[in-house]
Every structure is written in C-alpha cells, then in structure tokens.
C-alpha positions as CSV (number, residue, x, y, z in Angstrom):
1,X,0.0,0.0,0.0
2,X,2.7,2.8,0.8
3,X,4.7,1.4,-2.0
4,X,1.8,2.0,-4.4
5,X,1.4,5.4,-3.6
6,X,5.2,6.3,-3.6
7,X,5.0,4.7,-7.2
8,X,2.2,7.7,-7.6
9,X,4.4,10.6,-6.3
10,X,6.8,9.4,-8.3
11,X,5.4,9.3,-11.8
12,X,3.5,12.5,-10.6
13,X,6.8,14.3,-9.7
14,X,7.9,13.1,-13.6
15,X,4.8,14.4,-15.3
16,X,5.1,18.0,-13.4
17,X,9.2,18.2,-14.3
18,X,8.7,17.1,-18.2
19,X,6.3,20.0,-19.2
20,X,9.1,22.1,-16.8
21,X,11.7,20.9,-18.8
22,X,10.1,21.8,-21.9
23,X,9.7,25.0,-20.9
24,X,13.4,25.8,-19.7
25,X,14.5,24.6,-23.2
26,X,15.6,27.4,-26.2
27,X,12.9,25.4,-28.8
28,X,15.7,23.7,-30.9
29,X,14.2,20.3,-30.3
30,X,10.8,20.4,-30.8
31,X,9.4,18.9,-34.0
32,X,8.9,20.7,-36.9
33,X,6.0,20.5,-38.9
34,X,6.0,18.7,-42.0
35,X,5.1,21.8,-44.0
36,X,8.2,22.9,-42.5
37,X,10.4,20.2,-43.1
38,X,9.7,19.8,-47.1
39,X,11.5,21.5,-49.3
40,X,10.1,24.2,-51.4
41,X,7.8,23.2,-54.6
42,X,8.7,25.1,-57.6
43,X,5.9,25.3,-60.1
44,X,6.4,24.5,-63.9
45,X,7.5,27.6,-65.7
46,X,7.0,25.6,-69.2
47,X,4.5,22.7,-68.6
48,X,4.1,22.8,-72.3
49,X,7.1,22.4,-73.8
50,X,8.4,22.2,-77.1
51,X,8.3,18.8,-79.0
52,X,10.0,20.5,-82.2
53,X,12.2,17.9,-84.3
54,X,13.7,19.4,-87.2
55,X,12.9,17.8,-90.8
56,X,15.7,16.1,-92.2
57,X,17.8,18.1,-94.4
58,X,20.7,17.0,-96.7
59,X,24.1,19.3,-97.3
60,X,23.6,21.9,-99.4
61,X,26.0,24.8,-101.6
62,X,24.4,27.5,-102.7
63,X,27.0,29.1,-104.7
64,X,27.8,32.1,-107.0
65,X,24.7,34.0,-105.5
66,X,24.2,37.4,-103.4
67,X,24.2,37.3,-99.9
68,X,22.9,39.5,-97.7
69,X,23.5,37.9,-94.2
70,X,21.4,39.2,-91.8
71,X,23.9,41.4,-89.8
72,X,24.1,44.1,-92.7
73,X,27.0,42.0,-94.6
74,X,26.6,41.5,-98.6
75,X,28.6,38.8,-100.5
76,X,28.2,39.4,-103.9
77,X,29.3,36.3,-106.2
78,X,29.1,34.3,-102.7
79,X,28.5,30.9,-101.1
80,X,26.7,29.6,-98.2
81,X,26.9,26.0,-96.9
82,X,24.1,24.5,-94.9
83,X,25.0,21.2,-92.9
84,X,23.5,19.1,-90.2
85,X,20.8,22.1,-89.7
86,X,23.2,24.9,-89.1
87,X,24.8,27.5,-91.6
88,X,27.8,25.8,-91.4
89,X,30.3,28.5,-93.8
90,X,29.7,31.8,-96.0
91,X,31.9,33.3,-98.2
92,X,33.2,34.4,-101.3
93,X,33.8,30.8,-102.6
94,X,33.4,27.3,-100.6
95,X,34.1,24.0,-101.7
96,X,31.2,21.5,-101.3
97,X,31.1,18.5,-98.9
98,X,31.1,15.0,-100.7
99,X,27.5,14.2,-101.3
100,X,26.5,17.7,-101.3
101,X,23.6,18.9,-103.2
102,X,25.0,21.9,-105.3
103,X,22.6,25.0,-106.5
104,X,23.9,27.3,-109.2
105,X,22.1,31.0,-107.4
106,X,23.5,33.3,-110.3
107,X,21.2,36.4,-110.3
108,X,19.9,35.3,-107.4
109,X,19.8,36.5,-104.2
110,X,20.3,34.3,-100.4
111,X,19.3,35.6,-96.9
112,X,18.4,34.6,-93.6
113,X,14.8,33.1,-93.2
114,X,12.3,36.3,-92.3
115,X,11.1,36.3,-88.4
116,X,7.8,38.0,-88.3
117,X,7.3,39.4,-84.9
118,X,4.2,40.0,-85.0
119,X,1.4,37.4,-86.1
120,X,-2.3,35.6,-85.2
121,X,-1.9,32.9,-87.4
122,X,-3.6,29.4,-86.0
123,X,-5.6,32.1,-83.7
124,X,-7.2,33.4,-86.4
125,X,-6.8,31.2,-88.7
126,X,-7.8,31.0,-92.8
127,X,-10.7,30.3,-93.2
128,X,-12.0,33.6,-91.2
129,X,-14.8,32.4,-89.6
130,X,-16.4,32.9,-85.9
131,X,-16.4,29.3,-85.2
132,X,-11.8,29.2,-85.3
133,X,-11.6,33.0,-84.0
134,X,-9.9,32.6,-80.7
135,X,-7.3,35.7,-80.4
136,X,-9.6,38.0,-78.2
137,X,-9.9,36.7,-74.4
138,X,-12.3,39.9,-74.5
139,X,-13.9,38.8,-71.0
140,X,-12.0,41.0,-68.9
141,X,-9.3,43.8,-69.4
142,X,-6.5,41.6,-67.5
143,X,-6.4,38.1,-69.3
144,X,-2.6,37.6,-68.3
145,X,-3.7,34.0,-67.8
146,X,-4.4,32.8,-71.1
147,X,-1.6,31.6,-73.5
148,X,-2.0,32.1,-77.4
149,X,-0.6,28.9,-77.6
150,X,-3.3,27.1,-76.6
151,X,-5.4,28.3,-79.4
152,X,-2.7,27.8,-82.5
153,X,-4.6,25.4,-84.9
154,X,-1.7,24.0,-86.8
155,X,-3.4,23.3,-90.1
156,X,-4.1,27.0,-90.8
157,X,-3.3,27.4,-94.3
158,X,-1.9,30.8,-93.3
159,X,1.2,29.0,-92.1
160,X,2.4,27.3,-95.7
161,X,1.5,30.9,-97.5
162,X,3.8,32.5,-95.2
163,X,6.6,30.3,-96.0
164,X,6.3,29.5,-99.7
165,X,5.0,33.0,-100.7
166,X,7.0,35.5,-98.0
167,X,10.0,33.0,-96.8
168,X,8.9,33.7,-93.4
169,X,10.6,30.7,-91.3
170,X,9.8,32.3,-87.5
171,X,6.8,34.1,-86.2
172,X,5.6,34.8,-82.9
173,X,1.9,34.4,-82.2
174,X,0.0,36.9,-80.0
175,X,-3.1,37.0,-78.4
176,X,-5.2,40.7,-79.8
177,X,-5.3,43.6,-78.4
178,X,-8.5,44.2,-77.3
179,X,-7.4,43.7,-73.8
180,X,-4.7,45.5,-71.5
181,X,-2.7,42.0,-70.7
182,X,-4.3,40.1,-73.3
183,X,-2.1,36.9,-72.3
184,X,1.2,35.0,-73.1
185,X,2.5,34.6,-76.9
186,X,4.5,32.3,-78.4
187,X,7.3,31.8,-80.7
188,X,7.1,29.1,-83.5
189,X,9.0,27.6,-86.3
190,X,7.4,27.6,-88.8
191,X,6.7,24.1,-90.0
192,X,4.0,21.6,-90.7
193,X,3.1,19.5,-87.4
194,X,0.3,18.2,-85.9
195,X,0.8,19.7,-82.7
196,X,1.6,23.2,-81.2
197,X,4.1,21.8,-79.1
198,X,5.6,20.3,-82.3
199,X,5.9,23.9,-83.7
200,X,7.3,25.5,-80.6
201,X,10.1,27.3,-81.0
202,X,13.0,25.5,-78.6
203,X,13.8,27.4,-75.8
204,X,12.5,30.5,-77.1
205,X,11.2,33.2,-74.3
206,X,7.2,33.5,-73.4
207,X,5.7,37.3,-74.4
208,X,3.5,39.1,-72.4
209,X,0.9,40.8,-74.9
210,X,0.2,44.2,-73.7
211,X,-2.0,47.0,-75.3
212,X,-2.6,50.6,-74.7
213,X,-4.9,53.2,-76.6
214,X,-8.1,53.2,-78.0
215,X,-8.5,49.5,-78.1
216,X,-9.0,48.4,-74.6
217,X,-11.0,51.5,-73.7
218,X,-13.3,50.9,-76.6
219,X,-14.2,47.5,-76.0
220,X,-14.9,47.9,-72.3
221,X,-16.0,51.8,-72.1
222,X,-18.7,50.1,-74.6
223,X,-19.7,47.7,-71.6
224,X,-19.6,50.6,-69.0
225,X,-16.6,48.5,-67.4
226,X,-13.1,50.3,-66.5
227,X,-11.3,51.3,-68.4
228,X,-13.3,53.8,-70.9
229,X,-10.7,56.2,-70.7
230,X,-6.8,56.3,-71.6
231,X,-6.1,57.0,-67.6
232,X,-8.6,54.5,-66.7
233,X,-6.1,51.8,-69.0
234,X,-3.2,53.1,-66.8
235,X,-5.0,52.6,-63.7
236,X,-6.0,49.1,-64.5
237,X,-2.6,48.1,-65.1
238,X,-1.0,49.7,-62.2
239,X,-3.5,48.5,-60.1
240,X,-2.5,45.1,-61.5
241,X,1.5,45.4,-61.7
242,X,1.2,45.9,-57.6
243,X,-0.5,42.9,-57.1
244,X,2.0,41.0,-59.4
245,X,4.7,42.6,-57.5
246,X,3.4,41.2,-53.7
247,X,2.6,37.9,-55.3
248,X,6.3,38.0,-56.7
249,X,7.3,38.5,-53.3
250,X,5.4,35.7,-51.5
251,X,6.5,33.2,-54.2
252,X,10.4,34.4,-53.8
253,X,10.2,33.6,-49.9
254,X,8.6,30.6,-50.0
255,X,10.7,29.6,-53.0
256,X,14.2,30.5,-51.1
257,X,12.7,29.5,-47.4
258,X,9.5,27.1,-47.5
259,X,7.1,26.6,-45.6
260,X,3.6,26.7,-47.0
261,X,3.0,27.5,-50.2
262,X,1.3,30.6,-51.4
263,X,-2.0,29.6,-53.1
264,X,-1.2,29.3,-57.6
265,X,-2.8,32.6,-59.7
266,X,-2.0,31.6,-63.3
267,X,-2.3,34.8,-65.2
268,X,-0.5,36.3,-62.0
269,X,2.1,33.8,-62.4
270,X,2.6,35.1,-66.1
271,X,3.4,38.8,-64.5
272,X,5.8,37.4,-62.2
273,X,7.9,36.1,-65.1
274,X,7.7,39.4,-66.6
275,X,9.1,41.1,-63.1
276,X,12.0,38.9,-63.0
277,X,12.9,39.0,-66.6
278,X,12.2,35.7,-67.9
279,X,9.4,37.0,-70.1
280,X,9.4,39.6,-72.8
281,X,7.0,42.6,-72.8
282,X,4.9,43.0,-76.4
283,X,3.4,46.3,-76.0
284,X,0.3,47.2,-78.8
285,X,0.7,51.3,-78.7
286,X,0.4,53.8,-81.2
287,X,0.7,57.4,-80.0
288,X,4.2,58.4,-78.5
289,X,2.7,60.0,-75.1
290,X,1.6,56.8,-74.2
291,X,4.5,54.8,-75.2
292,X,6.4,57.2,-72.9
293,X,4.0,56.6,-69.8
294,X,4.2,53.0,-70.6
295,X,8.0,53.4,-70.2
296,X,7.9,55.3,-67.3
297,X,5.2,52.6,-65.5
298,X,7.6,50.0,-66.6
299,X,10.5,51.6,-64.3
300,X,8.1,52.6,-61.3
301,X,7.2,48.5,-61.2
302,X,10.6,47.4,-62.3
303,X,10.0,45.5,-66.1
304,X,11.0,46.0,-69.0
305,X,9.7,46.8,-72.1
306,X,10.6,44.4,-75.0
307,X,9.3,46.2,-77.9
308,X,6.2,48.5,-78.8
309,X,4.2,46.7,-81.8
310,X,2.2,49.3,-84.2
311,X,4.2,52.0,-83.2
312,X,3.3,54.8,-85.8
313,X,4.3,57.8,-83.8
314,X,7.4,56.0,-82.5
315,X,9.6,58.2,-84.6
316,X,8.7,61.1,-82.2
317,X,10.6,59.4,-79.3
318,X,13.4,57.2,-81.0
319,X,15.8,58.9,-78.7
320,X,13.6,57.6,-75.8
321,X,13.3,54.0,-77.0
322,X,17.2,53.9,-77.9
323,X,17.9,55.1,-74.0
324,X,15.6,52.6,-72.5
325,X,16.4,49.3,-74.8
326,X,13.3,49.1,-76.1
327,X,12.7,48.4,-80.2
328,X,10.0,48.9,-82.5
329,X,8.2,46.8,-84.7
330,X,6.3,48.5,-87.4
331,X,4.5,48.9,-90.5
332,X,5.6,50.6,-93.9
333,X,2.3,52.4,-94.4
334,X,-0.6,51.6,-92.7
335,X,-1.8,54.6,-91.1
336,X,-4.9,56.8,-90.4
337,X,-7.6,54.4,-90.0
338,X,-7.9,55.5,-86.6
339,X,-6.9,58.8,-84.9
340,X,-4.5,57.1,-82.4
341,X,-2.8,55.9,-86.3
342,X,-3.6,59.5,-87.4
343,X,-0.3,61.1,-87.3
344,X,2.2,57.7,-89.3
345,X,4.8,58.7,-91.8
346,X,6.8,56.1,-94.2
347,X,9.9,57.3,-92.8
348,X,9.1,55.6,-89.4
349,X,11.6,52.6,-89.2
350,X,14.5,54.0,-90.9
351,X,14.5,57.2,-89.1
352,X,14.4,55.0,-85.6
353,X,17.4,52.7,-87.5
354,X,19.5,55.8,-88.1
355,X,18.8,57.3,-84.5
356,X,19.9,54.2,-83.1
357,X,17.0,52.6,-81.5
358,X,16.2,49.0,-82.4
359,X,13.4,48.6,-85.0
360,X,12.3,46.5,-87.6
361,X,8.9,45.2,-89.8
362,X,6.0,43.6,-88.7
363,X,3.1,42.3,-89.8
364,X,-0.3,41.7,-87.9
365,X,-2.2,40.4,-91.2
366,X,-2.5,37.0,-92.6
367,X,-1.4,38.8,-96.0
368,X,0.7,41.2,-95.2
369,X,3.2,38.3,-93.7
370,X,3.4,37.2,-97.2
371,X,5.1,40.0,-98.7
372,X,7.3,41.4,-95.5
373,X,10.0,42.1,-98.1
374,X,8.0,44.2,-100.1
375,X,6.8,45.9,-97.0
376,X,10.9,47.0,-96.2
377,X,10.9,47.8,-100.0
378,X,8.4,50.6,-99.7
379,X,9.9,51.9,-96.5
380,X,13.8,52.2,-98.3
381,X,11.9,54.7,-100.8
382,X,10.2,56.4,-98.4
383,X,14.0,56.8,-96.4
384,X,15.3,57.3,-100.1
385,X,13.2,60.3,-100.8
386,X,13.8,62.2,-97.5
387,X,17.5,61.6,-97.8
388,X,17.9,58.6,-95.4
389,X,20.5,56.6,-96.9
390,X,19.9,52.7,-96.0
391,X,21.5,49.9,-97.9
392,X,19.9,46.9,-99.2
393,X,21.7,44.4,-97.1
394,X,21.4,46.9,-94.1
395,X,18.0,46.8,-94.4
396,X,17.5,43.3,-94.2
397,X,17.9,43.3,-90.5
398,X,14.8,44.6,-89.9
399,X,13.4,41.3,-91.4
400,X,15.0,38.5,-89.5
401,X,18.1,39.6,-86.9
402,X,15.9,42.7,-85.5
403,X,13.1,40.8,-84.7
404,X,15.2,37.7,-83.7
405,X,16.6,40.1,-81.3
406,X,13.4,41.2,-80.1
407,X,12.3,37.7,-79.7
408,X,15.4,36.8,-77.4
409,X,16.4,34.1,-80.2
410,X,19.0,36.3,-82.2
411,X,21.7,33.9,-80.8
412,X,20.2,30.7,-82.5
413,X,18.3,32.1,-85.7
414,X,18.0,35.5,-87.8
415,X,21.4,36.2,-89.7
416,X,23.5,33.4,-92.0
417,X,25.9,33.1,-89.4
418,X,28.0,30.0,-88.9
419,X,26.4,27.4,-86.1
420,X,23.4,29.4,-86.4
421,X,19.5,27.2,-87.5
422,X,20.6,27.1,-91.3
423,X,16.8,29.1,-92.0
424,X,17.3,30.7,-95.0
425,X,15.6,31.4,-98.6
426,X,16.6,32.0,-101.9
427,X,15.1,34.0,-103.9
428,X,14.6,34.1,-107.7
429,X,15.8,37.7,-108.1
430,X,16.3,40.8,-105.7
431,X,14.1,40.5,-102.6
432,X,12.7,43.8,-102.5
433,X,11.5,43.8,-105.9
434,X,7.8,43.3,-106.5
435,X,8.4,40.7,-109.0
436,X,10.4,38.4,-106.1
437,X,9.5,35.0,-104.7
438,X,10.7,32.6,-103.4
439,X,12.6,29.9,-104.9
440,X,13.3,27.8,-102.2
441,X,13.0,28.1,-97.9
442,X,15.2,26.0,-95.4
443,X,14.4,25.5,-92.1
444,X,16.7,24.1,-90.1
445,X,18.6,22.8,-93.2
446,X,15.3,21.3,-94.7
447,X,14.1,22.0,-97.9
448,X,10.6,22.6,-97.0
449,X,9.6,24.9,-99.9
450,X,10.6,24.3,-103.6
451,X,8.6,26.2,-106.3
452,X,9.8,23.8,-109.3
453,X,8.9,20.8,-106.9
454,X,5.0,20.2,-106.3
455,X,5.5,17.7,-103.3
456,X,7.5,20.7,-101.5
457,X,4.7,22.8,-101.6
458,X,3.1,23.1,-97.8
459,X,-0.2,21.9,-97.8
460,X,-2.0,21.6,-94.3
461,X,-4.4,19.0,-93.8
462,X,-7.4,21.1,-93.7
463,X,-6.4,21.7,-97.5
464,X,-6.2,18.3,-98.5
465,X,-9.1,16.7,-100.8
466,X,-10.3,20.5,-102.0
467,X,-10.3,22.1,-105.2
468,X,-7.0,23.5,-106.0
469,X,-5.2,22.5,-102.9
470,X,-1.8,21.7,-104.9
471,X,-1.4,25.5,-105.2
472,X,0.1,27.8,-103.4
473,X,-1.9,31.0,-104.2
C-alpha cells in the first residue's frame, strides 16, 4: 500500500518536471512541422514544352549567289553551306562537302529566313470564320492568364502561305489587343506539325501581350466596365502590376525558405515572369505619349519593355526607345484608319534605325506576312526620298536579326551566321523587288519549300481533298 502510492508521487513528480523541462528549453528540439520540413515546390515555368524535331535536311551549296547575311553584310558572287541544320560557312567561294547537293544561285539572291514578330496565325486562322476565331480573351481587361498557344490550330493554311510566298521561317503568335494584358504569346518555327508543341520554338522566351490606346478602352467603355478612358487603362494596369509585385514577393520567400506554399494565380504567375525578366514585354501602342507613360510605369514596377508593336508615332521618341532598350516593330504604311494611327509617316523605321534605336517590320495580317520584303521595299523609298540613306543588305535586318533580337532568339536564328539554324531562302531575283518570290526556304537545313517541286509545296491537312489545294496562291 505505501509502495503504491510512492510509485504515484513518483510518476507524478515526472509528469510535473517534463512540461518544466520543456519549458526551460531554447525550442531547438521540438518537432517541426511537416510543412516545414519539405522543401520548397517550384511550379512549372513551361508545362508545355516544345516537342520541335527538325525535318531532315541534306548538305547543301548554294554558290555564286548574293548574300545578304542578316547582320548588314553583302557577298556578292558568294557561297553559303548548310550542314546538319546549321549554316555551317559563308563566303566568297566554298568547296562542297562529298555528297552535297549543289545549287547554281547566279542572279539570285540568299538571306536569312524572315522572323515576323508580329502574327495571329492558327488564332485566327484561314478560313475567317467565328467558329476558329480565338485571339480576343475579350472577357475582362486583364487576361494575363491565357496563352495564345493554346489556341494555335496547326493546319491554318496561313502558315504554308507565309513560307512558300514571303520565306517567313519564324513568327511569334499573339493573343489581340482588345485587352490591357491580353495573355502569353509564343514563338514558332514555322513548320507543318500536328501539334503546337511540335511547332514550338525550342527554348525561345514567353511574351506578355500588352495594349494601350483606344482598343482596350473601346471594348470595355462600350460595356460601362473600367477602363473607358486612356487613364482609366493606366490605372488598370497599375493597379494590376502591384498585385504581381506582392505575389512575386510571396513566391520568392517561400521559393528560397519554404514553408507553406502561397496559393497558384495563373495569369499572376505570367506577371511574375515578366518582373524577374524571364518573359518579354509586347506592348500594342500607337501614340508616342503613351509609349512614354508606358516606359515610365515600366520603371516605377521594375520590367522592361521588350518592344512596342504598331508603333506609328514612335519616330517622335526614337531617342527615348534607344535610352531605354526598347525596339519597335512597325508597318511601312498603314496609317490613319484611326486617330491614335492618325499622325504615321513612311519614314518611321528608318528614321528609328538611323537614330539608333532598335526597329524593324511587322506584320499583324494574314497577307501582309506574305510579302514582308515588299513591306521593307516601300519603306527604303520612303527613307530614299527624305534623304535617309539605307542599304539593301542593311535593311534586311529589320526582317529577321531585329526581330530575332526582339524575340530573345538572335543567338540561335535571324542572320547566316555559322552554327546558327541554317533558316534561309533564296530568292529568284532581288528580294525587295515586286516581282520576287521565293525559290526555295530552309528551315533548319530542310528544304521545306521548292517552287519547281509540287510535293515541296506546304499543304495543311485542312487543304487536302479540296479544289486546287496543290497550289500555293
């Protein structure tokens, strides 16, 4: 009996000293919690990514031929080898490989394939009906989280025009403009696939597709939804960039000290890449105020500004796009169909090229991609006239290296420089004449185009079966 209730003090004296002992201790040795223990969870930057396989390609000499190589070089009476997909030499004269396939270019002319920077092929697609337009998330003014990708149809017919009738071997595809973050673009080869993924340009850096201007505020002043006004469009994105910049912030700590996670925002996730510079700002603007208050709102949030698309008044602030790194990608002519278009001039690109500031030739229209040289060609007379001098093989850069640059691919593709993708085209005569095709188009050393060869003529599988759908018109 007294034993038993010593045996009581006893374990009673143990249960009062353990919770003591916990007490007097500095914490090191409790048990962490499991959310604590695991290591941080990154989340997919690229859960799509690129399944491109280049198309088998044979060595090829193009020889005794003009060459204008991207970077502003002309070879005339040159050479350019193309070897296991790469340009693999240019120069005045090369000797070809053993089993080489040798092409006589005399009055022809060779250049780097043409990167359009600007496109909506496979989002709005040929035929232009409602049922395959999908470039317009117009639900919302901030649609950061849809991806143009994921409404590329690869059997628009668009895609074969643009390579057999404008040698246009790299586009980027945007979502429209009808929104201020209208989503995530992305940069394809361009090749016949079955799949996006398929056409996805390796390694190639997302886009953020911004507009300013009369768009946004037009198609959501029209719903009495902010914005309706240009400050209201300013306001919506800075309202917007702040957000992105706290949930940057939460995703940084957790990322560098775990813990638990913060909870997934997918468009929000698309601004975060932007802040820390893994994805490229595509800015729709027109009027050269704005671009200047979208500069300055770039700085005040900390991104950058990639390059303005449209652009028209972008000549009035070269000096500011040259300080600030950002380019412009433009038209030759299209102007005044709007009043934000109102005040465009021909002389647009070429005065921003000789002020320094990165620029180059876009597109934006199923047709218009098919004649990008021509669209150059009408700006060097414009230049021309007002006493701009700009070289032919100068001028080329605003067709593939420019917007290769702007594309953050100018290290893999846009200029015939050895090791580079061999995408290139020859064409039957001197590119900026209106009386220029196409002869041939390489991508990736493949001979995918071939105007004396009917079976090298794209033809997407929507075409097949239909009247006329041997021709490339």
């Amino acid at each position: 009996m007294k034993l038993g209730r010593g045996r009581r003090a006893l374990w009673g004296a143990v249960a009062i000293a353990l919770p003591l002992a916990a007490c007097a201790s500095d914490g090191k040795d409790r048990p962490k919690s499991a959310a604590a223990k695991a290591p941080p969870v990154k989340y997919a930057r690229d859960p799509y990514p690129s399944t491109y396989h280049a198309y088998p390609g044979v060595p090829t000499l193009v020889r005794n031929v003009t060459v204008f190589d991207g970077e502003g070089g002309r070879i005339d009476g040159g050479a350019v080898l193309l070897a296991d997909g790469k340009i693999a030499a240019v120069g005045q004269s090369l000797d070809a490989p053993a089993g080489a396939t040798v092409i006589d270019g005399a009055g022809k002319y060779i250049t780097p394939g043409i990167v359009d920077i600007h496109s909506h092929l496979g989002d709005y697609p040929s035929p232009q009906v409602q049922a395959l337009s999908d470039g317009n998330e117009a639900t919302a003014p901030i649609t950061a989280d849809v991806w143009a990708e994921h409404s590329v149809w690869p059997q628009d017919p668009g895609f074969g025009r643009a390579l057999a009738n404008g040698g246009v071997t790299t586009l980027q595809i945007l979502p429209g403009s009808a929104n201020l973050m209208g989503g995530r673009s992305v940069v394809l080869k361009n090749v016949y696939a079955r799949t996006m993924q398929a056409m996805k340009f390796p390694g190639a850096p997302y886009g953020l597709k911004m507009a300013c201007g009369e768009n946004p505020k037009r198609v959501y002043g029209s719903k009495n939804r902010e914005p309706s006004t240009r400050m209201g469009n300013v306001a919506v994105d800075r309202q917007t960039w702040a957000k992105a910049v706290a949930y940057k912030r939460k995703w940084d700590k957790y990322e560098k000290e775990g813990g638990d996670p913060p909870d997934r925002d997918i468009g929000m996730d698309t601004l975060r890449g932007v802040l820390s510079g893994e994805i490229m700002v595509q800015n729709h603007c027109y009027r050269a105020d704005e671009m200047a208050i979208v500069l300055d709102m770039a700085k005040e949030f900390g991104y950058h500004v990639t390059a303005f698309h449209h652009a028209v008044e972008a000549y009035k602030i070269a000096d500011l796009l040259r300080a600030s790194g950002t380019c412009a990608a433009v038209w030759a002519d299209w102007y005044g169909f709007k009043m934000e278009s109102y005040d465009g001039i021909g002389e647009n690109l070429a005065i921003l090229d000789h002020a320094g500031a990165c620029a180059m030739i876009h597109s934006d229209d199923e047709n218009g991609i098919q004649r990008l040289n021509q669209e150059v060609a009408k700006v060097l007379s414009s230049a021309r006239h007002a006493g701009i001098q700009v070289s032919d093989e100068a001028a080329w850069k605003w067709l593939s290296l420019g917007p290769a640059k702007a594309l953050g691919i100018d290290s893999q593709t846009g200029s015939l420089r050895p090791g580079k993708m061999a995408d290139a085209v020859l064409w039957n005569g001197n590119p900026f004449s209106v009386y220029t095709r196409p002869e041939k188009v390489w991508v990736d050393g493949a001979l995918l185009y071939d105007s004396s060869d009917p079976k090298r003529r794209p033809v997407s599988d929507f075409e097949l079966g239909q009247p006329g759908s041997g021709d490339v018109k």
